[in-house]
Structures are given as structure tokens and as C-alpha cells.
DSSP file (Angstrom, degrees, kcal/mol; ACC not computed):
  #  RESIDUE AA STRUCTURE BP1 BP2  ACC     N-H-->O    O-->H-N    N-H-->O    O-->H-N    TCO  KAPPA ALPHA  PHI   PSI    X-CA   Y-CA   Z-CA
    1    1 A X              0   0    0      0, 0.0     2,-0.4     0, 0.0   113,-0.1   0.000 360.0 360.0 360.0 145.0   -3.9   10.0  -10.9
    2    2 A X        -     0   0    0      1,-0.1   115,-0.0     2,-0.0     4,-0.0  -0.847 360.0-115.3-109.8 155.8   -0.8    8.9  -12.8
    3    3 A X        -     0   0    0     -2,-0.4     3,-0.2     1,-0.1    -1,-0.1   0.165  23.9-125.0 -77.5 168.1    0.4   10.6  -15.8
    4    4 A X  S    S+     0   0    0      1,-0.2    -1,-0.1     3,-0.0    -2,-0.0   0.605 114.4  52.9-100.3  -1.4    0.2    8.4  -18.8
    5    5 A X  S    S+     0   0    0      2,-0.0    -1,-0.2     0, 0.0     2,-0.2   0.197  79.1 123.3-110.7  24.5    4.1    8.7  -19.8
    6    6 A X        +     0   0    0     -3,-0.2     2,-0.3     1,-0.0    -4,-0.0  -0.570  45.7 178.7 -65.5 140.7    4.7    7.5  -15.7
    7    7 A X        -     0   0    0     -2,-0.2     2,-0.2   115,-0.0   108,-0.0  -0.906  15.4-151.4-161.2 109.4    6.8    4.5  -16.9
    8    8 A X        -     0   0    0     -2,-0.3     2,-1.5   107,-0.1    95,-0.0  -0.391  22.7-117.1 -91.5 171.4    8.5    1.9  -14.2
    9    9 A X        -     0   0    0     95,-0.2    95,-0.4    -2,-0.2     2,-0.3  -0.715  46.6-178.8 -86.1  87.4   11.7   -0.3  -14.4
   10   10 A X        -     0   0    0     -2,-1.5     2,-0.6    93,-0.1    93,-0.2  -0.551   9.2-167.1 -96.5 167.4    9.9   -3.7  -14.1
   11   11 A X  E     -A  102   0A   0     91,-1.5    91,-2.6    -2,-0.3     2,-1.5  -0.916  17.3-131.0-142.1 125.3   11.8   -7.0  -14.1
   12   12 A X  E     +A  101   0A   0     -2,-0.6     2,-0.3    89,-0.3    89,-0.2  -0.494  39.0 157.6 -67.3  82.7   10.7  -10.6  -14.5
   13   13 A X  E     -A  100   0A   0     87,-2.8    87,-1.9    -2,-1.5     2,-0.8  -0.814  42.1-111.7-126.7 165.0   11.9  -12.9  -11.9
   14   14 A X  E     -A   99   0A   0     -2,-0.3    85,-0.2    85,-0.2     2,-0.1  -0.822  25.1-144.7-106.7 147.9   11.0  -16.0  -10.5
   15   15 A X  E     -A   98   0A   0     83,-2.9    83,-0.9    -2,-0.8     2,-0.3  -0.379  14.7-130.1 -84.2 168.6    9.9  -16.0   -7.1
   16   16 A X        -     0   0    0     81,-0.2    79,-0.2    -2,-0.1     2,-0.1  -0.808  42.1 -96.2-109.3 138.6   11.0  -19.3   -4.6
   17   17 A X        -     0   0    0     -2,-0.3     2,-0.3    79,-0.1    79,-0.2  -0.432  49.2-159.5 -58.7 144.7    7.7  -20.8   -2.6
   18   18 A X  E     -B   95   0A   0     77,-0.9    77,-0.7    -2,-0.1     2,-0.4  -0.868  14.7-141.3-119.4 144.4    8.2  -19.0    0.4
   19   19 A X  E     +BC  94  79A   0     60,-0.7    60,-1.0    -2,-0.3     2,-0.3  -0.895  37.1 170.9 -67.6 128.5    6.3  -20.4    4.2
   20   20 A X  E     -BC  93  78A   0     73,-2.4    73,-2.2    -2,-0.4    58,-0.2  -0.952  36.2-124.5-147.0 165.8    5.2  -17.1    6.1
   21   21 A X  E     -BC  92  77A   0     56,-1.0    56,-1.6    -2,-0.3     2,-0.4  -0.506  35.5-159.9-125.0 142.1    3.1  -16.3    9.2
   22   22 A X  E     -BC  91  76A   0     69,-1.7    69,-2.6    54,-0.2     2,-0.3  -0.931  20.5-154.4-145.9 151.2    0.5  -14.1    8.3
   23   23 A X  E     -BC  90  75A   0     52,-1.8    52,-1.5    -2,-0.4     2,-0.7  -0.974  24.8-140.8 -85.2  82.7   -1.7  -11.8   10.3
   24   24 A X  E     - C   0  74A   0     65,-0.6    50,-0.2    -2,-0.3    -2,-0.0  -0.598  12.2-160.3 -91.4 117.3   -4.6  -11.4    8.4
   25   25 A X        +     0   0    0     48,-1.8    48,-0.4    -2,-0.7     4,-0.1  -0.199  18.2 171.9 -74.7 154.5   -6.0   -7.5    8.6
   26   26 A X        +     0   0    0      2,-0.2     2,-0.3    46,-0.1    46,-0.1  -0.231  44.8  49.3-174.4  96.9   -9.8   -7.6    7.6
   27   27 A X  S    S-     0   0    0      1,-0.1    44,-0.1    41,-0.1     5,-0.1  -0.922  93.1  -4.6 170.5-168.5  -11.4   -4.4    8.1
   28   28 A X        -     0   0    0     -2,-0.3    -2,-0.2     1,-0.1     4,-0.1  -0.131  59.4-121.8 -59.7 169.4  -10.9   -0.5    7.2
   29   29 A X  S >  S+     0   0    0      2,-0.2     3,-3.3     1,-0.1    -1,-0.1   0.960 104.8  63.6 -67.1 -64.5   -8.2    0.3    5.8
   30   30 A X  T 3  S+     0   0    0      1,-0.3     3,-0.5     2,-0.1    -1,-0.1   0.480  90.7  68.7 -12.9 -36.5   -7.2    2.8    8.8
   31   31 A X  T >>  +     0   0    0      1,-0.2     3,-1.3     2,-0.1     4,-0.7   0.610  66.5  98.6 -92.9 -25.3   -7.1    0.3   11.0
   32   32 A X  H X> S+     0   0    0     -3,-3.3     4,-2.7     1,-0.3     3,-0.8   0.776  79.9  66.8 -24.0 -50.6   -3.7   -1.5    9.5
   33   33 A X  H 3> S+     0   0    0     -3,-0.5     4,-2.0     1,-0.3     5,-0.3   0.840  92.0  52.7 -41.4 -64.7   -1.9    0.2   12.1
   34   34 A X  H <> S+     0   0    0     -3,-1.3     4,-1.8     1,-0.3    -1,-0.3   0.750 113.5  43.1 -78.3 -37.1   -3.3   -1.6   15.1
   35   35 A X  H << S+     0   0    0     -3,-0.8     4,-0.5    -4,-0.7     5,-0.4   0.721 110.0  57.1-111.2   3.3   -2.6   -5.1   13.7
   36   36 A X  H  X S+     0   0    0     -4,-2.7     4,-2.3    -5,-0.3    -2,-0.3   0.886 101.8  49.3 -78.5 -14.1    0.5   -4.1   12.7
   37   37 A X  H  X S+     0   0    0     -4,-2.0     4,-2.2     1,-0.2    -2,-0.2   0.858 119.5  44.3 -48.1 -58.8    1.4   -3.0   16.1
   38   38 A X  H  X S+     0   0    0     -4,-1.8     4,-0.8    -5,-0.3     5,-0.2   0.772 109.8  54.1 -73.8  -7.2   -0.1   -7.0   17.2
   39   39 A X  H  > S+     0   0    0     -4,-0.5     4,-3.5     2,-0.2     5,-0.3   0.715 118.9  37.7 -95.7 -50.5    1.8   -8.8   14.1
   40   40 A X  H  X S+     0   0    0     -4,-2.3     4,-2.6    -5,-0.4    -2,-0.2   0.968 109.9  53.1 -70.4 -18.8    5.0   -7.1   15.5
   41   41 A X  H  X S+     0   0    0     -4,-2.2     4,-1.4     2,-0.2     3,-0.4   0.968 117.6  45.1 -67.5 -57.4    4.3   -7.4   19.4
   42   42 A X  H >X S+     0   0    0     -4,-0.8     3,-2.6     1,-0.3     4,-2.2   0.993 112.3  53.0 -78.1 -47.3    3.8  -11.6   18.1
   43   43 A X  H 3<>S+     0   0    0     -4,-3.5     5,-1.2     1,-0.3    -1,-0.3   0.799 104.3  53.9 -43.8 -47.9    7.2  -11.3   15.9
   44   44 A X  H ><5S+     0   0    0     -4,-2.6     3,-0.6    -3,-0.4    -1,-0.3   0.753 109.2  52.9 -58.3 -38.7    9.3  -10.0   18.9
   45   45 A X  H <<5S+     0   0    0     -3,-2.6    -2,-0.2    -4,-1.4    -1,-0.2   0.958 108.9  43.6 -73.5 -39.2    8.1  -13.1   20.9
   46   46 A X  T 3<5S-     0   0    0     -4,-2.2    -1,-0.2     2,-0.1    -2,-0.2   0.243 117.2-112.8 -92.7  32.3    8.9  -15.4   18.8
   47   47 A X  T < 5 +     0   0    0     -3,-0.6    -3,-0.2    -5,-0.2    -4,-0.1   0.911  65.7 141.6  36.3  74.9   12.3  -13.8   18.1
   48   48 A X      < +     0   0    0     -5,-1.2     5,-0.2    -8,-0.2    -1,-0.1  -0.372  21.1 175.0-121.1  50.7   11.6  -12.8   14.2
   49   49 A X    >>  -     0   0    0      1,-0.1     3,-0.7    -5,-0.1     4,-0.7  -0.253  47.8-108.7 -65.3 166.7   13.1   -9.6   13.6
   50   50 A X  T 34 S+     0   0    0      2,-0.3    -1,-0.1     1,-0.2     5,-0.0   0.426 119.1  74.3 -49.5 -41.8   13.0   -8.3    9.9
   51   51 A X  T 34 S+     0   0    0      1,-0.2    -1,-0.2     3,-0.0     3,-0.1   0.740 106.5  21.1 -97.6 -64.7   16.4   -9.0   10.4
   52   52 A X  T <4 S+     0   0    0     -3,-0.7     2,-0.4     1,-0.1    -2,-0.3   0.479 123.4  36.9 -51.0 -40.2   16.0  -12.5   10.2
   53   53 A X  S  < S-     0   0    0     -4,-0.7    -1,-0.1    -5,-0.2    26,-0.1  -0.994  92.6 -91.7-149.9 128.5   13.0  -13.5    8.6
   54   54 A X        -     0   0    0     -2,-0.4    24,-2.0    23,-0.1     2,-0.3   0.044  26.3-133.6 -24.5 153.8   11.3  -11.5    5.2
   55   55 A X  E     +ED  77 140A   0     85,-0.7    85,-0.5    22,-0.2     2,-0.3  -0.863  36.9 169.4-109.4 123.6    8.7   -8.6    5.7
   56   56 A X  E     -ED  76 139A   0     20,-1.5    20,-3.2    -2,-0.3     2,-0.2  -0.987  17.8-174.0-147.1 162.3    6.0   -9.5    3.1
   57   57 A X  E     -ED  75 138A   0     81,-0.5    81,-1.7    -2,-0.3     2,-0.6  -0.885  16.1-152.3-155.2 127.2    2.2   -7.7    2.9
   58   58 A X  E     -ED  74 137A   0     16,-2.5    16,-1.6    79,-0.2     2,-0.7  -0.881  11.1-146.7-119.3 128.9    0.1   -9.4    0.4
   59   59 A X  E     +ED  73 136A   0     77,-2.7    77,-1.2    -2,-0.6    14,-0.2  -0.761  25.9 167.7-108.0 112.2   -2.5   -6.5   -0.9
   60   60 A X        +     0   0    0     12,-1.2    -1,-0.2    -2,-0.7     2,-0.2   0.809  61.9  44.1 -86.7 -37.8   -6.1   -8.2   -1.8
   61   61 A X  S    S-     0   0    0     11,-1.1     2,-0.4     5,-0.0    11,-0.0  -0.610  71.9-134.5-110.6 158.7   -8.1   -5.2   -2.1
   62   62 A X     >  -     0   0    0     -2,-0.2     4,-2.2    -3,-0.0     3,-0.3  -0.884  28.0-156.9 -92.4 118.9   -7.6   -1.6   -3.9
   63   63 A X  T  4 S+     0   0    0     -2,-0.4   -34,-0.1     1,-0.2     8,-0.1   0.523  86.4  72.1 -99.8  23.9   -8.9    0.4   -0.9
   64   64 A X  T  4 S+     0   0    0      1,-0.0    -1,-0.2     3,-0.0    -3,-0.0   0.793 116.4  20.3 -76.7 -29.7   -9.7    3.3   -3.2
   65   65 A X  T  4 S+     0   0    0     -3,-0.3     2,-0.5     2,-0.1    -2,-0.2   0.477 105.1  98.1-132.4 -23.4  -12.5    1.1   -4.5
   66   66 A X  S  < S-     0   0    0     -4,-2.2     5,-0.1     1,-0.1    -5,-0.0  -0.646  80.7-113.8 -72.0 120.8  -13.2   -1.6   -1.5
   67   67 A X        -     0   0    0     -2,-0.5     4,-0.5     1,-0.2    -2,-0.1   0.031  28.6-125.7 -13.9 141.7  -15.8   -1.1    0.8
   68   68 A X  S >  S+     0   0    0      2,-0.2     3,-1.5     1,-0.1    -1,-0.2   0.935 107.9  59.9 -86.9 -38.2  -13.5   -0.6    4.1
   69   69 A X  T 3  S+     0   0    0      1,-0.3    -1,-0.1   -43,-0.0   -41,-0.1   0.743 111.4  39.6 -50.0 -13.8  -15.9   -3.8    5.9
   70   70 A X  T 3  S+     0   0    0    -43,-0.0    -1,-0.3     2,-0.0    -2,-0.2   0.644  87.4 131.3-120.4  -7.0  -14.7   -6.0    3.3
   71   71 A X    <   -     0   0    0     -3,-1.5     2,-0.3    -4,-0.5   -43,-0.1   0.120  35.8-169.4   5.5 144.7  -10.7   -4.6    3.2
   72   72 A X        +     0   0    0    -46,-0.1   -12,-1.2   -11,-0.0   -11,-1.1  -0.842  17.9 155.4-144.0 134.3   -8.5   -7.6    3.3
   73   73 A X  E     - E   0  59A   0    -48,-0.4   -48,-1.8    -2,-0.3     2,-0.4  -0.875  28.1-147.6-158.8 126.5   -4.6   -7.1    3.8
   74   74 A X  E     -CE  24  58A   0    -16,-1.6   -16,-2.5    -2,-0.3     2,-0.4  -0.945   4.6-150.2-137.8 120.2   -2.3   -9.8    5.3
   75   75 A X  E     +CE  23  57A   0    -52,-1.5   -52,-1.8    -2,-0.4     2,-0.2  -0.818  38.6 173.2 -81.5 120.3    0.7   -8.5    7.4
   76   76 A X  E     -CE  22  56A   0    -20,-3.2   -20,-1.5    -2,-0.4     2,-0.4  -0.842  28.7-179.4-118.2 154.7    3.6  -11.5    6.8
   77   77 A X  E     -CE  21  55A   0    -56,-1.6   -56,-1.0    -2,-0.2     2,-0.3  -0.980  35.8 -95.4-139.1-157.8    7.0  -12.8    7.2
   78   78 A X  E     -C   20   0A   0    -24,-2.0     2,-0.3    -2,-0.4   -58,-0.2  -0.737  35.4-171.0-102.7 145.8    8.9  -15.7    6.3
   79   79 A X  E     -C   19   0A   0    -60,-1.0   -60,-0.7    -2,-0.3     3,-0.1  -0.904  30.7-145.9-120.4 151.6    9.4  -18.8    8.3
   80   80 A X  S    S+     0   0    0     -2,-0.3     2,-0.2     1,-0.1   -60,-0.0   0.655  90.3  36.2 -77.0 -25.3   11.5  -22.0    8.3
   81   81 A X  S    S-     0   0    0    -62,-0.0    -1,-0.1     0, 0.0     0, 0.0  -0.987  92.2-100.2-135.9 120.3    8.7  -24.0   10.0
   82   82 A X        -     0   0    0     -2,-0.2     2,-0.4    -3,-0.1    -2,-0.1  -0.146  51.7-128.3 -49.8 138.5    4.9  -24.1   10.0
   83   83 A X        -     0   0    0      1,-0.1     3,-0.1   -63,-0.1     9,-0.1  -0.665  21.5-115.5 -97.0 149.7    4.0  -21.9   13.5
   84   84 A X        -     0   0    0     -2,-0.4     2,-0.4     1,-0.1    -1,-0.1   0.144  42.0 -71.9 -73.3-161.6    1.7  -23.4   15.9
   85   85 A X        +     0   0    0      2,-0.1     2,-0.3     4,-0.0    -1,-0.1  -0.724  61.8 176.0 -99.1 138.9   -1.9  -22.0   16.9
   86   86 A X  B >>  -F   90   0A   0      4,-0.5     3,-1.8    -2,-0.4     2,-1.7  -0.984  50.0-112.6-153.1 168.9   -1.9  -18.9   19.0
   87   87 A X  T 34 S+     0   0    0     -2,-0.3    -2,-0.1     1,-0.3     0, 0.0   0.246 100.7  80.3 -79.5  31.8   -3.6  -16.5   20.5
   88   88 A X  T 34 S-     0   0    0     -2,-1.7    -1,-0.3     2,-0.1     3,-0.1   0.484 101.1-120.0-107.2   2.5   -2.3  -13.9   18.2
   89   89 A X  T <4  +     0   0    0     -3,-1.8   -65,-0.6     1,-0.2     2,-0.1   0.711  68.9 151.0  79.5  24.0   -5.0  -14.9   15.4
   90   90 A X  E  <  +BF  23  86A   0     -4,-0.7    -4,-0.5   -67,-0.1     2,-0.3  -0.557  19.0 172.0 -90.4 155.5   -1.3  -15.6   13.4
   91   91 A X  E     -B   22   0A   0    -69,-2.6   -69,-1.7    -2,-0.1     2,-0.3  -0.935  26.2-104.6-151.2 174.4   -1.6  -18.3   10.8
   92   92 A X  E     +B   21   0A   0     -2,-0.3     2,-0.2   -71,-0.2   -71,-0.2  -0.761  39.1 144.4-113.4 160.6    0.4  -19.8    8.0
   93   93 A X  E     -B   20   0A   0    -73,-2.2   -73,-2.4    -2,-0.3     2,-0.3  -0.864  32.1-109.1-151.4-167.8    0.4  -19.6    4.4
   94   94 A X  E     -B   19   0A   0    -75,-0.2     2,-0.2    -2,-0.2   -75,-0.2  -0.989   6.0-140.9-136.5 157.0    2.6  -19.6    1.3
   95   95 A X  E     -B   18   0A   0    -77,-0.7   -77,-0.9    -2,-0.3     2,-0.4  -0.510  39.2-137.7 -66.2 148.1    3.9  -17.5   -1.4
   96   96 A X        -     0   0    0     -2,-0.2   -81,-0.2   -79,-0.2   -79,-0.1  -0.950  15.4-108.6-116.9 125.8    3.8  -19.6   -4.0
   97   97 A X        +     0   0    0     -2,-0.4   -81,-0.2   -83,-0.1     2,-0.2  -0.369  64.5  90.8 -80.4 172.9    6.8  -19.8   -6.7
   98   98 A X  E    S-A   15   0A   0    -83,-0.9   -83,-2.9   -85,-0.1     2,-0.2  -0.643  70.4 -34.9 152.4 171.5    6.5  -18.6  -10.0
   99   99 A X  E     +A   14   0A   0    -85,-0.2    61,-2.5    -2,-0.2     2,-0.3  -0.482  46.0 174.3 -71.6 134.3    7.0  -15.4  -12.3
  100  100 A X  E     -AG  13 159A   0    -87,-1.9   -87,-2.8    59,-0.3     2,-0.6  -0.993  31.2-132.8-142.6 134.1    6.5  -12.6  -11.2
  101  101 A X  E     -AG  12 158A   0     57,-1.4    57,-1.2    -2,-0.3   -89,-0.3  -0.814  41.6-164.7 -81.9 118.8    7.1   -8.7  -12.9
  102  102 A X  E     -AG  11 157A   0    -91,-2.6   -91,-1.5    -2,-0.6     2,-0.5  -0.708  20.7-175.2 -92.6 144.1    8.8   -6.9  -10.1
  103  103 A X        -     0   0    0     53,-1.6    53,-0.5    -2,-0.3     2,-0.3  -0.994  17.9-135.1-143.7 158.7    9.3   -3.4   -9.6
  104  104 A X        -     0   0    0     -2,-0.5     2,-0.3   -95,-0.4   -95,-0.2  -0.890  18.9-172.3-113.7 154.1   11.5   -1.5   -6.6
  105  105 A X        -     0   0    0     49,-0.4    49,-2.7    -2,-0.3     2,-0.7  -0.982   4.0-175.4-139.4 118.0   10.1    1.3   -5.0
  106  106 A X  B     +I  153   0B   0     -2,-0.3     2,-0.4    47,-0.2    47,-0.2  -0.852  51.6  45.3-125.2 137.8   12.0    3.3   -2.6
  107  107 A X  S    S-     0   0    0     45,-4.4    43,-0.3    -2,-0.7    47,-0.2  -0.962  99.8 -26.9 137.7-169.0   10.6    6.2   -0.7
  108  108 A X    >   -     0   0    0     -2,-0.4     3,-1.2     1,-0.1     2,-0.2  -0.390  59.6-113.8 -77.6 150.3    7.0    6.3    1.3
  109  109 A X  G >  S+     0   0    0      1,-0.2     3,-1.5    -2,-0.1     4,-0.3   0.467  87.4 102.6 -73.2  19.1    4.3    4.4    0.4
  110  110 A X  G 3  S+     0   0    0      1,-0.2    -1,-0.2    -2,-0.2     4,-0.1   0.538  86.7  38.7-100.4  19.3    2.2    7.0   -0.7
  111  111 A X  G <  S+     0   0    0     -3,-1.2    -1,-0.2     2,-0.1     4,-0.2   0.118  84.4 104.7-144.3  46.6    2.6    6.6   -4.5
  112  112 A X  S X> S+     0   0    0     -3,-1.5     4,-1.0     2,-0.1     3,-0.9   0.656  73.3  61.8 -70.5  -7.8    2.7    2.7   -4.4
  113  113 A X  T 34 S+     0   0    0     -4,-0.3     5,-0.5     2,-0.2    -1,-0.1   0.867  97.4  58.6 -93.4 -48.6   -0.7    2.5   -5.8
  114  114 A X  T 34 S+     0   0    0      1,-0.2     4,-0.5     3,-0.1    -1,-0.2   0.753 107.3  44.8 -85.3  24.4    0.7    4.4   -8.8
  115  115 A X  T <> S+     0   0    0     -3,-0.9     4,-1.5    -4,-0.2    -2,-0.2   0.632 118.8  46.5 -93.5 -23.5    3.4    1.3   -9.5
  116  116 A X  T >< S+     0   0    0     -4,-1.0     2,-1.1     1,-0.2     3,-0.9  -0.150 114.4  45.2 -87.4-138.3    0.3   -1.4   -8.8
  117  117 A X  T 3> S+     0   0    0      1,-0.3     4,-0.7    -2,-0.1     5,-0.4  -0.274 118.1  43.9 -81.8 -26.3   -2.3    0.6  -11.2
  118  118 A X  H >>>S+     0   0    0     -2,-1.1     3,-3.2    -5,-0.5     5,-0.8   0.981 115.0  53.3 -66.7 -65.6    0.8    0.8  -13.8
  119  119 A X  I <<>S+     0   0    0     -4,-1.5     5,-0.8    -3,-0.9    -1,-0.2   0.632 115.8  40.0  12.9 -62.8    1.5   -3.2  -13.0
  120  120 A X  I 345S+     0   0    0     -3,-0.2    -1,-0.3     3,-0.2    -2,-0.2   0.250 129.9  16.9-120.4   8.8   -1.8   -4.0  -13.7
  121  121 A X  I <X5S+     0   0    0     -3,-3.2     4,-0.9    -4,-0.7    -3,-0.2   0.569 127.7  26.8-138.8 -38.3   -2.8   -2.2  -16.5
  122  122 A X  I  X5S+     0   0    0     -4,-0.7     4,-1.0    -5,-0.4    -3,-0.1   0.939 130.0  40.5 -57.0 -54.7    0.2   -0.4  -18.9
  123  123 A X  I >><S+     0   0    0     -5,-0.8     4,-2.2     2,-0.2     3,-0.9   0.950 118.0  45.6 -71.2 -52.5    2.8   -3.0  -17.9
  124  124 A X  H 34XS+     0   0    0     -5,-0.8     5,-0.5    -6,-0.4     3,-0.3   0.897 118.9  41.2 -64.1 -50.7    0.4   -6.3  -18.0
  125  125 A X  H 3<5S+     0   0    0     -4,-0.9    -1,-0.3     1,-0.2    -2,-0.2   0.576 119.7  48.6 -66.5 -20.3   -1.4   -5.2  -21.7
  126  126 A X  H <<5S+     0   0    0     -4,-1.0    -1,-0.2    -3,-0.9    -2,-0.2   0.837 116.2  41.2 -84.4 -36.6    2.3   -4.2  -22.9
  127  127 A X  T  <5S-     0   0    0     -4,-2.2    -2,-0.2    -3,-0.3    -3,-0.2   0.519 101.3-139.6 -88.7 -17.3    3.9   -7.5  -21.7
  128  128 A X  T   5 +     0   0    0     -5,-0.2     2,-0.3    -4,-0.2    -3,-0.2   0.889  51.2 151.4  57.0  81.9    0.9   -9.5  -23.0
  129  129 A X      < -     0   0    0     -5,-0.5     2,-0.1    31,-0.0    -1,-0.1  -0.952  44.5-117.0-145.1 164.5    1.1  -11.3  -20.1
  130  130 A X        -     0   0    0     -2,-0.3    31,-1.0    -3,-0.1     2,-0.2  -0.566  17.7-126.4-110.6 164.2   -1.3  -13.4  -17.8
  131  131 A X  E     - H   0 160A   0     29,-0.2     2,-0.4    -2,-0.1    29,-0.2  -0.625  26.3-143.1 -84.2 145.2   -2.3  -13.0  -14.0
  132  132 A X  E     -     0   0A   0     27,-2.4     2,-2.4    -2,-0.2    29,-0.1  -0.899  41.6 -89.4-110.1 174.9   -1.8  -16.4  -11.7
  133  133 A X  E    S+     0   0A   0     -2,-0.4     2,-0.5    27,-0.1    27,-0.0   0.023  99.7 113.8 -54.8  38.3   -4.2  -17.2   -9.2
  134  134 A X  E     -     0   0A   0     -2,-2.4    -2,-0.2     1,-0.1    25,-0.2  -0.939  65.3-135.3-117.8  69.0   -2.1  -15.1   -7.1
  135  135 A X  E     -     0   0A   0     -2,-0.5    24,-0.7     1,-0.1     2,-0.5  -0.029  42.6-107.0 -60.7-167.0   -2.8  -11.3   -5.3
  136  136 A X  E     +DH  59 158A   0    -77,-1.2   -77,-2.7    22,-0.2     2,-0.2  -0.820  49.1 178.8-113.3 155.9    0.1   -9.1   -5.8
  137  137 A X  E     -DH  58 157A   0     20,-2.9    20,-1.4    -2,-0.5     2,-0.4  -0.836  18.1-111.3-147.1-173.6    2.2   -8.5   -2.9
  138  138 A X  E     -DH  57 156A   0    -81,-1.7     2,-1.2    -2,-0.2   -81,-0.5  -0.968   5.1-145.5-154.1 142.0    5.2   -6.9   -1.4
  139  139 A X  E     -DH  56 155A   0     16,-1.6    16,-2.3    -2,-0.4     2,-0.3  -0.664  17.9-152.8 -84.2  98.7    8.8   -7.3    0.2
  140  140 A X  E     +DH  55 154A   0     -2,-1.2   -85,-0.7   -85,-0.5    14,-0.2  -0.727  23.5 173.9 -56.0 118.3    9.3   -4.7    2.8
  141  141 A X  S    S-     0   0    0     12,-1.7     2,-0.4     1,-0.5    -1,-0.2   0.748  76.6  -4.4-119.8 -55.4   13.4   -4.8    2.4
  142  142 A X  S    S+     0   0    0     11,-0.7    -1,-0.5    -3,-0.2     2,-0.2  -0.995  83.8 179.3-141.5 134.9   14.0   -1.9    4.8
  143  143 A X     >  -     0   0    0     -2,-0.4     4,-1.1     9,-0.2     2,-0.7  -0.712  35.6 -65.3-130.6-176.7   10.7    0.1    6.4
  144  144 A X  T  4 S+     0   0    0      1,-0.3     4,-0.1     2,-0.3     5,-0.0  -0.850 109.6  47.8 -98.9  88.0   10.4    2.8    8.7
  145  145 A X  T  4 S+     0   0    0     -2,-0.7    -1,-0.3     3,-0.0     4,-0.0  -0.649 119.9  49.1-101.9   0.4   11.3    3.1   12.1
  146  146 A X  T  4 S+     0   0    0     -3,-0.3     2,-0.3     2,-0.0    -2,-0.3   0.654 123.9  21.5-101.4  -3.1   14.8    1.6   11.0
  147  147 A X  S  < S-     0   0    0     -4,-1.1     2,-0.4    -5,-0.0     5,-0.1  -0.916 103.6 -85.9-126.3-176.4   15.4    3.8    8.0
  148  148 A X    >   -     0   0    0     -2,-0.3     3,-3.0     3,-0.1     2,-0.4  -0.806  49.0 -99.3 -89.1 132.3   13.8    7.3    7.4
  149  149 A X  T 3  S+     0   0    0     -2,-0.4     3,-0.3     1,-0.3    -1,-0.1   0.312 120.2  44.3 -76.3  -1.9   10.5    7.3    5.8
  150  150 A X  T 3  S+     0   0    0     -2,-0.4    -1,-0.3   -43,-0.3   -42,-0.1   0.359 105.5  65.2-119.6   9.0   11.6    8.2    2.0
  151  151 A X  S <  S+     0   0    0     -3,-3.0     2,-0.5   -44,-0.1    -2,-0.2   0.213  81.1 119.8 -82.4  -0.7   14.7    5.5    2.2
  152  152 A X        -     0   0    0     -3,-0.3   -45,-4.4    -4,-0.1     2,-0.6  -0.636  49.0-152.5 -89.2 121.1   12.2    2.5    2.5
  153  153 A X  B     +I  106   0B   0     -2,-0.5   -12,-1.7   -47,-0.2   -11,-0.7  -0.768  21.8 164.0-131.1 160.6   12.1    0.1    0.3
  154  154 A X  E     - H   0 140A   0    -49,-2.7     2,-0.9    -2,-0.6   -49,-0.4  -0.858  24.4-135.7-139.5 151.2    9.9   -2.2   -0.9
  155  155 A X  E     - H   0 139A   0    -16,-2.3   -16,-1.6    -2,-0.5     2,-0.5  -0.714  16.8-141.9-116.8 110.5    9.6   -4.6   -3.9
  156  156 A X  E     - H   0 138A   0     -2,-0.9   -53,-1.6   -53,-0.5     2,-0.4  -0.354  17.3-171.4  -8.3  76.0    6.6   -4.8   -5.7
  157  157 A X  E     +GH 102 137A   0    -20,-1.4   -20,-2.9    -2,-0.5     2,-0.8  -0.816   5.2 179.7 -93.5 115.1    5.7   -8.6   -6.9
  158  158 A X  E     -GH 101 136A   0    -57,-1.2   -57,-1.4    -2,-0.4   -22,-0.2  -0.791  33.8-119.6-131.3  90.3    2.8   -8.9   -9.2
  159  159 A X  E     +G  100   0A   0     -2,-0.8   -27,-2.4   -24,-0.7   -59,-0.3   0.041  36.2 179.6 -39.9 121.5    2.3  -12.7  -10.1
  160  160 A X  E       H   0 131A   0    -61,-2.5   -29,-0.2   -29,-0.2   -61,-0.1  -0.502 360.0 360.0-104.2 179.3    2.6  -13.5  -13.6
  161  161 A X              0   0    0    -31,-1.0    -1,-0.1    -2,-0.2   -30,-0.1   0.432 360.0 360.0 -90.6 360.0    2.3  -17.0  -15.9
């Protein structure tokens, strides 16, 4: 649970519409692993390192409260070009611009859930602010194997109006 004087650095920026090749997870939670292993396996062929092209994971579900059958979590990155059809299940979408309250998080993901439950209930009701049709998502900046797991970071985009 997070304390009630847990209090992030958010910032308001606007995000640019972005193309990205999406993997779409749909399933237990647990199970993330396995098609992130297949989202990178596709990335590597089609020469996308991290390096190159944005890390994005756009979080539909709270799996504290989702069914795991109905889970939805889409592994991304960014592209220059829509990508053709392939046997990897990989499909396109877009980030869509617009404002968004941002926060950076560096360290392991195991207390990102309390910057989205502050997001989406201290920060939104303090900011007066509106949702867009939007899920909230996140920029993988640097992840783990290529820094050590409490150097990762990732920034925290929660679509506003």
C-alpha cells in the first residue's frame, strides 16, 4: 500500500504521435516474460535494438484486480514505417500526441504500481485534470540486462486533456 504522504515529481509534457510495433500480451500476467522473450527475438531480426528505436509498454489492466484471462499488456517500440504482416503476431499502432503528466522512475519495477495508483488518484484529483481516451504507458529508457536492475529507468506517461 502506499503511504498517503508518498508524493511524486510529476511533469506535464506533450507527448509527439509516435508509430510503434506492438506485441500484444493477452493472458496472465506471469506469462509477460515469454512474449517478451518473442517481441525481442522479432526486434533483433529486424535490426531494432533499444538503441535505435524507443522501448514503450502500454499497461491496460491493473493485474492486482484483473482477472489473469482477461490481462492485456502490449510490449512496443517505435518505428519510422508501418511493419508488414508476420508471423510474429507483431502489429502496428500509435501513441497518440497529447498531454501527458509524466513521472521518472528509476530502480525495479516493483513499486511502479505505487507511481500509477498515485497518477491516477492523488495527482489526477489534485491537478483537476481529465483522462484522454488513452491507457497509460511507459518509456523503458534503460532496462535490465543492459544496466543493473535498480538503475533502470522508465518514464511513466499517463494521458491527460
Amino acid at each position: 500500500m502506499m503511504s498517503s504522504d508518498t508524493n511524486f515529481d510529476v511533469e506535464v509534457k506533450t507527448f509527439p504521435e509516435t508509430l510503434i510495433a506492438v506485441m500484444e500480451h493477452r493472458g496472465a500476467p506471469n506469462l509477460v516474460g515469454h512474449s517478451i522473450q518473442k517481441f525481442i527475438e522479432w526486434r533483433k531480426l529486424n535490426q531494432l535494438p533499444p538503441s535505435k528505436s524507443k522501448t514503450f509498454n502500454l499497461v491496460y489492466d491493473d493485474p492486482n484486480v484483473t482477472a489473469p484471462e482477461d490481462y492485456r499488456f502490449d510490449i512496443a517500440c517505435s518505428v519510422d514505417t508501418p511493419i508488414a504482416a508476420n508471423d510474429f503476431g507483431i502489429v502496428n499502432k500509435v501513441i497518440p500526441a497529447g498531454r501527458c503528466a509524466v513521472v521518472r522512475h528509476i530502480g525495479s519495477d516493483d513499486s511502479i504500481g505505487e507511481i500509477v495508483n498515485f497518477l491516477y488518484t492523488t495527482w489526477l484529483s489534485n491537478a483537476g485534470a481529465e483522462l484522454r481516451d488513452f491507457p497509460i504507458y511507459f518509456e523503458r529508457v534503460s532496462f535490465f540486462p543492459d544496466v543493473p536492475e535498480n538503475e533502470m529507468i522508465t518514464d511513466i506517461y499517463l494521458p491527460i486533456e
